[in-house]
C-alpha positions as CSV (number, residue, x, y, z in Angstrom):
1,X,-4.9,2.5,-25.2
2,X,-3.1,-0.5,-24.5
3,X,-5.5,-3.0,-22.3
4,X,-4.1,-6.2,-20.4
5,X,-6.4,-9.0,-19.8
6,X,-5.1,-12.3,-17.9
7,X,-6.1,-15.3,-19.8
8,X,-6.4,-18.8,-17.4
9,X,-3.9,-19.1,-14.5
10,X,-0.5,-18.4,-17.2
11,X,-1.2,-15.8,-19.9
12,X,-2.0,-12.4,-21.0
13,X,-4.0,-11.0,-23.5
14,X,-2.2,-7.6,-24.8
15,X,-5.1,-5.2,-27.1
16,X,-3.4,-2.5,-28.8
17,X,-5.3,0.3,-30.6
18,X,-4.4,2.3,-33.9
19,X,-3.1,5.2,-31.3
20,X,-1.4,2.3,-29.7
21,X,0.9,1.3,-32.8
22,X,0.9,4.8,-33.9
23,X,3.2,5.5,-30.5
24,X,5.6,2.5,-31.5
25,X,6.3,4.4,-34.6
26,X,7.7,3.1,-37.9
27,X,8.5,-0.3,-36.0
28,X,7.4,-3.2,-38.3
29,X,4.5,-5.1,-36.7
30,X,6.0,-9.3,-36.2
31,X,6.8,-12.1,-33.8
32,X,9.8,-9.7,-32.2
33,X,8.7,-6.4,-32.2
34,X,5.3,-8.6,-30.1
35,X,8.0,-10.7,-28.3
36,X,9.7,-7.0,-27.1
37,X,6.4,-5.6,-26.2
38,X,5.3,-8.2,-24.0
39,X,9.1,-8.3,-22.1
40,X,8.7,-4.9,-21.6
41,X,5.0,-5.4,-20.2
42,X,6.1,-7.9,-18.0
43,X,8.5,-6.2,-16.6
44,X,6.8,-3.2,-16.1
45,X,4.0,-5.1,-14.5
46,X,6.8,-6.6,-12.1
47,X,6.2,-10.2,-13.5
48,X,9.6,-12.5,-13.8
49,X,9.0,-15.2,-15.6
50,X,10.8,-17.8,-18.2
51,X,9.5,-19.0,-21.5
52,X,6.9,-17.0,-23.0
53,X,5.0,-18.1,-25.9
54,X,3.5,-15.7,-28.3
55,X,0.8,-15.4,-30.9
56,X,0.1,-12.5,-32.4
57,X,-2.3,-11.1,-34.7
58,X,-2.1,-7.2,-36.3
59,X,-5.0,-5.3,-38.7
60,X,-5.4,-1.9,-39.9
61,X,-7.5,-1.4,-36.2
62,X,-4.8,-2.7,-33.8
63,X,-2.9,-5.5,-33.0
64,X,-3.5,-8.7,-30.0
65,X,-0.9,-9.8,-28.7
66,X,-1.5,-13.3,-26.6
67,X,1.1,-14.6,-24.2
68,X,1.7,-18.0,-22.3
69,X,4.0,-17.3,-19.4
70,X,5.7,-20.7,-18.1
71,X,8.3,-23.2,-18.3
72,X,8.5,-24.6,-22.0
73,X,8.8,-28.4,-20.1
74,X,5.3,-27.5,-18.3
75,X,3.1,-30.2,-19.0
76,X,1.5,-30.8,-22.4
77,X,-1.6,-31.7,-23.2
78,X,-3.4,-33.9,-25.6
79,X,-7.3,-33.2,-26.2
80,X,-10.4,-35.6,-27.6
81,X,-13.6,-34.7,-28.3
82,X,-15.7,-37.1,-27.3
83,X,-19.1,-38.1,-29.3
84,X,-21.6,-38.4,-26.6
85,X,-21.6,-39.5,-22.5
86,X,-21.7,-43.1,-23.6
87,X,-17.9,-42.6,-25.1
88,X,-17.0,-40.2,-21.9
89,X,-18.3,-43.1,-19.8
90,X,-16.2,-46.3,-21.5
91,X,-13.1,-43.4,-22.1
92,X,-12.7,-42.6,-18.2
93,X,-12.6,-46.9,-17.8
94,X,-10.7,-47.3,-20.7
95,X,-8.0,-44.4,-19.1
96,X,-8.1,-45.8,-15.8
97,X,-5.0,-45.0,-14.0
98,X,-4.1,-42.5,-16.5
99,X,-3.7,-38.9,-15.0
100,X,-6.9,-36.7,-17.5
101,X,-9.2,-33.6,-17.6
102,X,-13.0,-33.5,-18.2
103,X,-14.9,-30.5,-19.4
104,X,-18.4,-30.3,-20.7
105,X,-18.5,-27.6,-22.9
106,X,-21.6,-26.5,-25.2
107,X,-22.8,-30.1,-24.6
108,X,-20.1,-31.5,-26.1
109,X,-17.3,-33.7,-23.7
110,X,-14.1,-33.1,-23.9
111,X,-11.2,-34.8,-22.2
112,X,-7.7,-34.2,-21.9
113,X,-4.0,-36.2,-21.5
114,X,-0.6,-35.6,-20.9
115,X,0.8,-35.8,-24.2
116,X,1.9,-39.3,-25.3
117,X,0.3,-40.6,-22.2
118,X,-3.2,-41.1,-23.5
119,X,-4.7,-44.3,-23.8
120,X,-4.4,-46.5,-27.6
121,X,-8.2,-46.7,-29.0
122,X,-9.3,-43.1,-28.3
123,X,-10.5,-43.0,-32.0
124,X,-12.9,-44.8,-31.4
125,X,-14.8,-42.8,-28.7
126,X,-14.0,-39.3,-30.3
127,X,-11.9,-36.7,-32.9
128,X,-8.4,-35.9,-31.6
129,X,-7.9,-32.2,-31.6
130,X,-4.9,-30.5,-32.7
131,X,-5.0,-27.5,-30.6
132,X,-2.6,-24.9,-28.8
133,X,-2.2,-25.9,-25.4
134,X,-3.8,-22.3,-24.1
135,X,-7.0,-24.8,-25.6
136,X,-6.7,-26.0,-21.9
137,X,-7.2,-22.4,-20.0
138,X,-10.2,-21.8,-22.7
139,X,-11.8,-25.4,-21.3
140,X,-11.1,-24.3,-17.5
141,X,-13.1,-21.2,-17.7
142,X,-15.9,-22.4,-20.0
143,X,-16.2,-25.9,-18.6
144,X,-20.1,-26.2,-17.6
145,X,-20.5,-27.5,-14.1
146,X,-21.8,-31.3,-14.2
């Protein structure tokens, strides 16, 4: 049975079961037949929307299908971790008049810049982190209250 979960404020999580892909048929399992089935989600959900990005994983069990709805010139974002509160500290000085995003997640800081916009130095304070920008969405909802 095909199950829709909403991930952060612009994407979907798509499951799909072995009955699931069964009832596609013989359609070979990629990045278009996924790109089709989310479309037709969409619209049968009554969601308009313009660029969608999607990742897509398959197995012998199912498939996911993960979907970021939203303008492809939506703001991007850069991400550090950070080594300790000390780096957080001198990092939100350092960035001072820089639009950023603070999380605290499994006692680890994390902080977050428009891309190209962060400040020079960060390697100094923490590891740059090359990750999709749903990374973002994943920080909002985990983000432990400080």
């Amino acid at each position: 049975m095909l199950t829709i979960h909403t991930t952060g404020e612009n994407g979907l999580t798509l499951f799909l079961d072995a009955d699931d892909l069964a009832q596609m048929g013989n359609v070979e399992l990629n990045e278009n037949t996924a790109r089709k089935l989310v479309k037709t989600t969409l619209k049968e959900m009554g969601i308009n929307t313009g660029a969608v990005e999607i990742s897509a994983f398959f197995g012998k069990g199912g498939a996911m299908v993960v979907a970021l709805l939203g303008d492809k010139n939506q703001k991007q974002w850069c991400f550090y971790k950070l080594t300790d509160s000390d780096a957080l500290l001198d990092v939100w000085k350092l960035s001072e008049g820089i639009e950023k995003r603070c999380f605290k997640l499994n006692d680890a800081h994390y902080i977050a810049f428009p891309e190209n916009e962060e400040p020079s130095g960060m390697s100094e304070f923490g590891k740059r982190l090359y990750r999709p920008q749903a990374f973002l969405s994943y920080l909002e909802e985990h983000d432990e209250q400080q």
